[in-house]
N, C-alpha and C positions, 0 to 999 in steps of 0.2 A: 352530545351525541350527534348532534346535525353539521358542526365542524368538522367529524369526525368522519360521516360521510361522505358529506362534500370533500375533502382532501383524501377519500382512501383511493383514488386512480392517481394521485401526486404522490400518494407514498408509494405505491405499487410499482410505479415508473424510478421513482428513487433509490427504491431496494433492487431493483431489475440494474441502475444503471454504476451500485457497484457490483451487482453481479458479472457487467459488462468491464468492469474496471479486472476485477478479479480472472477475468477471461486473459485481458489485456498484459498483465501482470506473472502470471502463472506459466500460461501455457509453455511458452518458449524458453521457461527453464528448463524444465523435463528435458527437451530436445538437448542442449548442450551439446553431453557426449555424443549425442546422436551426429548433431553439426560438425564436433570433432572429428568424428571415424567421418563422415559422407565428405566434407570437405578439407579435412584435413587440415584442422584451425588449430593453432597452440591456443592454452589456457589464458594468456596475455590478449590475443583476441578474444577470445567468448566472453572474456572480463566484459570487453566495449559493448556487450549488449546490454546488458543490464544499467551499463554505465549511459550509454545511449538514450535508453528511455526515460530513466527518472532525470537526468539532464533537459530532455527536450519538454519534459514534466514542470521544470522549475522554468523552463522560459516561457511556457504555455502560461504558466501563476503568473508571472510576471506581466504579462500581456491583455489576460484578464484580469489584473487589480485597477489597471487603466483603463481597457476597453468595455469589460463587459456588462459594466451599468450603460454606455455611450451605446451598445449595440443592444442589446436585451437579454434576459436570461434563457426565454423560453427559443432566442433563435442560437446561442451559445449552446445552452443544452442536448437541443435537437442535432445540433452539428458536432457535440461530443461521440453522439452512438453511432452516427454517419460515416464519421473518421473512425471508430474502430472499427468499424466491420470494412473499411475498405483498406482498413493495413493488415488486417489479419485476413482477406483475398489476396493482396500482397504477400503476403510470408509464404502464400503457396505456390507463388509461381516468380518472384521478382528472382529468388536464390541461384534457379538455373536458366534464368533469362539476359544476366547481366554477366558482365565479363569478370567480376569479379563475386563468388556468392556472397562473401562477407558485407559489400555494399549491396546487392538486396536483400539482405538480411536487413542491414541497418536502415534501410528507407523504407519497409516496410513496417519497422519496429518505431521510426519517427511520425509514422501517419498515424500509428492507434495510439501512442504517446500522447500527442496533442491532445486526440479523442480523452485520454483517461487526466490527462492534465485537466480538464473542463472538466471531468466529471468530480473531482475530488473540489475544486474550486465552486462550483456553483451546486451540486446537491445538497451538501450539509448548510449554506444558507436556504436553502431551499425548505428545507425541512423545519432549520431556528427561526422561518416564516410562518410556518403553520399554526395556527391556534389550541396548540396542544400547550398541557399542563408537564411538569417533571419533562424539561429540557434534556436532561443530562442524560436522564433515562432514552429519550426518544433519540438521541445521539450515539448512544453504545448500541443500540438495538437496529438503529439504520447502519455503523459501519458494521455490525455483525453478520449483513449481507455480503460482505467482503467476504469475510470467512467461508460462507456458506457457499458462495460461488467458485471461491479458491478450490474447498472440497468435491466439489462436484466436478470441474476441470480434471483435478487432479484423478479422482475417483472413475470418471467418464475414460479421460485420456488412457489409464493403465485400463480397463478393458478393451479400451479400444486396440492398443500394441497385445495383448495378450491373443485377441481373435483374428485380430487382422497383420499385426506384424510391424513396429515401428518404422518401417520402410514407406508405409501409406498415409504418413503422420499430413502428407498435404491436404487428401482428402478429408482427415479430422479438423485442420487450419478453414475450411470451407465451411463446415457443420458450426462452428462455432462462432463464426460471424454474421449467423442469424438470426442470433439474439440483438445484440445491439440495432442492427435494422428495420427489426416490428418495433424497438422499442421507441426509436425515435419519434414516432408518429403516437406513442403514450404522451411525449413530452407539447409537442405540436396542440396537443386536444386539453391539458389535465389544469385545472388550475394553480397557477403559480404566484405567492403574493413578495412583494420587497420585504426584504429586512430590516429597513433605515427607510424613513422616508427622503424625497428630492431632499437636498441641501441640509442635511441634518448628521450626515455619515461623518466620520471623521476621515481625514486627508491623508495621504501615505507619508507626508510632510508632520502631520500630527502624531501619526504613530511612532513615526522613529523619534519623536522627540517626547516619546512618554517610555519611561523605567522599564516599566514591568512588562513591557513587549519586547524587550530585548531578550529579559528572562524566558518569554512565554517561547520567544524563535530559539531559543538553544534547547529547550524541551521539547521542538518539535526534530529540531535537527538530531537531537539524540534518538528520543520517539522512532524517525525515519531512519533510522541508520539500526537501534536494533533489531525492526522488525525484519526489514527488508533484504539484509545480508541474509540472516536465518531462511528467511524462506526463497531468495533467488539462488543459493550455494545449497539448500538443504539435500537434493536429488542428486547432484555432483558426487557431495560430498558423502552420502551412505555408501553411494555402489562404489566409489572407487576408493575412497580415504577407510570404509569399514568394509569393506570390501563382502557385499553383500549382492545381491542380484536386483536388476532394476526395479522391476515389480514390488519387490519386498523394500526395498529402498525408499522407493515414492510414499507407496502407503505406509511404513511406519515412520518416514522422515513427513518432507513436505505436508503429506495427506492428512499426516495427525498433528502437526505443528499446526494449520488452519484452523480443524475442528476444534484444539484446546480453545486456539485464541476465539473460535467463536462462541463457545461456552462461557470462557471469561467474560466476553462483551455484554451477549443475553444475560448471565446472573449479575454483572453490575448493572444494565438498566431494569432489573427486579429488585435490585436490593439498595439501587443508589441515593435515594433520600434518607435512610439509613446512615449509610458511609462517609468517611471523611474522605475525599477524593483527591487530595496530596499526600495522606498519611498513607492510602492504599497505592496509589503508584509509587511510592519510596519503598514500600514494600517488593512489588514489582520489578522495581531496579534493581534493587540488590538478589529477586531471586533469577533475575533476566543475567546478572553477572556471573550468577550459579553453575546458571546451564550453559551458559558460553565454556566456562572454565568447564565442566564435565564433558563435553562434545566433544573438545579437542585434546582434552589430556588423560581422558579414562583409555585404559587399558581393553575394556575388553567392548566389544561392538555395540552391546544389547545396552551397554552404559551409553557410548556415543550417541545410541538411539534415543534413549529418554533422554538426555541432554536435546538434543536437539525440537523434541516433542515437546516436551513441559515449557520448552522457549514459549514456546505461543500462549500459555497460559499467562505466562511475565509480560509479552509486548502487548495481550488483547485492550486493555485498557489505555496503553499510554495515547495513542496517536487520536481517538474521542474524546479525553481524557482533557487532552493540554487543550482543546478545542472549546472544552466547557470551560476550562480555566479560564481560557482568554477572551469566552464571550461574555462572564462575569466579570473579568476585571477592566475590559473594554467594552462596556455594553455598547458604544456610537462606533465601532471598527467596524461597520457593515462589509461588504464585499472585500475590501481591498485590507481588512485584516485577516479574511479565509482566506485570501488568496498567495497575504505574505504566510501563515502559517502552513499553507498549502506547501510554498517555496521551502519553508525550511524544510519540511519534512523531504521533500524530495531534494534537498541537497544532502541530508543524510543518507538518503536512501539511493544516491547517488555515490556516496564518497563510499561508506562501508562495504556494499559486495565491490568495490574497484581496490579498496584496502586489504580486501582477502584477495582478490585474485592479481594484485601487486605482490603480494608477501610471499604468496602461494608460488606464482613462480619464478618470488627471487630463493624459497629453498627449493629449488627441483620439483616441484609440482606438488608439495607436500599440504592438502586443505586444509588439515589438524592448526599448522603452525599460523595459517589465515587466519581458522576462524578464533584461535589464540588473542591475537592481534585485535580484533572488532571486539573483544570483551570489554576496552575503552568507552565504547557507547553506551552502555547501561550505567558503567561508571559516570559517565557525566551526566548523564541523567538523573542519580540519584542525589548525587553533588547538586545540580540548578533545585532541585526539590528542596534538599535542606536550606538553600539560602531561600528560596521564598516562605518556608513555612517560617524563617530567621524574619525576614521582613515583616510577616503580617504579623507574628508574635511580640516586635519592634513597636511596629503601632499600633496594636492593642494595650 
């Protein structure tokens, strides 16, 4: 109970900073068509946003699996919220400041990037620091704030276009970068303990040359590729591919793709010491390949819409999921194996919305035949699952 205490401003600040991640994440997908009609971007462009950040995502990982033991977590940390909220000031004014909008679009979208690269990189050890009992549990219940933050964006943003008019969407890019900058100063104050003590961590040199990280980076890279199509195409892809109205599009696409995946998250860390947590994400894959395939090939709307919503139910677990995995089967991976597991994720989540909106418009702008295409990802997903339950069943 006094552990408990004592770290509840570190969890507060943690759940706050993927709220700020979800901020990060979210927002500027709704906008798309918006960016489309206002600047007159083909689909092949507004692909590079998405593709942009979870890019700039994997070199942020990459940079703290070196740096951010050398530099500190709590000054890492505090300069994750600092950079989002100064790229999401950016997104509301760089678009029609620079000669081209597409490049401040994109330089706005590289400055909160890094911010949410560092948040995904050093929260979850942040937390597998705390002296709490049921890891796995306290894992699916911190990314659950993702979700929750996704919902509220998303939820927040359609009343905000509904009273005020998507026209004044800068003014919402401002409101919403002021989360991240109270929170920086949670992170400044709260205490924060190492995961690995000095000289005890395993090396990124050690890591690539143990098996079962190889396994553990293509469950993230899948992990990241089926979440994050799903939900950067989901708003796209209602109003114009099911051809429904924005408002009803966000909330029953994106809006409810989050909240499933945050229900999924909160009931696996209430029921995960219970669960087998490969046998339950194979499950996941295969019904994450479900809803891929009913999205894009149901005939009638209200099917593409539950395909797209019950997605979130199939990815909430994977991306905490392979995280517990590989803090169990690498307990010495300190920093620099969240930060490569960080990297796959965001190479996944990099390639898939660039694979839908490559495919999308090599047929004429068609999202159906996209998000066809990234039904791949779940696929492999389930695939890395059976060979690892093949392995430990191996050496049992």
């Amino acid at each position: 109970m006094a552990a408990k205490s004592k770290y509840k401003k570190t969890l507060l600040a943690c759940y706050l900073g993927f709220v700020t991640q979800a901020i990060a994440a979210n927002f500027a997908p709704l906008l798309f068509l918006t960016f489309r009609r206002t600047y007159d971007l083909p689909l092949e462009q507004i692909a590079l946003i998405p593709l942009a950040f979870y890019l700039t995502q994997l070199l942020t990982d990459l940079a703290a699996a070196k740096y951010a033991d050398r530099i500190g977590y709590r000054t890492c940390v505090a300069a994750s919220q600092l950079l989002s909220a100064v790229g999401l000031l950016s997104l509301a004014f760089l678009p029609d400041l620079m000669p081209s909008p597409l490049t401040g679009i994109m330089l706005a979208v590289v400055l909160y990037a890094v911010g949410s690269g560092l948040i995904e990189v050093l929260i979850s050890p942040i937390v597998e620091a705390c002296p709490f009992e049921n890891k796995g549990g306290m894992m699916s219940l911190l990314h659950s704030f993702y979700c929750w933050g996704a919902v509220g964006v998303i939820l927040g943003s359609t009343l905000f276009f509904v009273l005020f008019g998507v026209g004044h969407w800068r003014i919402l890019a401002l409101f919403w970068a002021v989360l991240p900058f109270i929170n920086a100063f949670n992170f400044v104050s709260c205490p924060i303990e190492r995961l690995v003590e000095d000289g005890k961590s395993m090396s990124i040199g050690q890591l690539f040359r143990t098996p079962v990280f190889w396994l553990m980076a293509l469950l993230m890279i899948a992990s990241g590729a089926s979440e994050a199509t799903m939900s950067q195409w989901a708003s796209a892809f209602t109003e114009s591919a099911l051809g429904v109205s924005k408002t009803v599009g966000d909330l029953a696409g994106p809006c409810l793709f989050a909240a499933l995946m945050g229900v999924s998250r909160v009931f696996y860390g209430a029921k995960s010491e219970k669960l087998d947590l490969p046998g339950v994400m194979l499950c996941c894959g295969l019904m994450c390949f479900c809803c891929y395939l009913l999205a894009s090939l149901a005939a009638s709307p209200a099917l593409g819409l539950a395909g797209c919503a019950l997605c979130g139910i199939s990815v909430g677990i994977m991306w905490p999921g392979t995280l517990s995995i590989s803090a169990q089967k690498c307990p010495r991976g300190g920093t620099a194996m969240f930060a490569l597991m960080a990297l796959g994720g965001d190479l996944g989540a990099s390639a898939g919305p660039a694979l839908v909106g490559g495919v999308s418009g090599a047929a004429g702008g068609d999202l159906k035949i996209g998000l066809l295409a990234a039904a791949v990802f779940p696929a492999l997903l389930a695939a890395g699952l059976l060979i690892l339950r093949r392995t430990v069943k191996d050496r049992g």
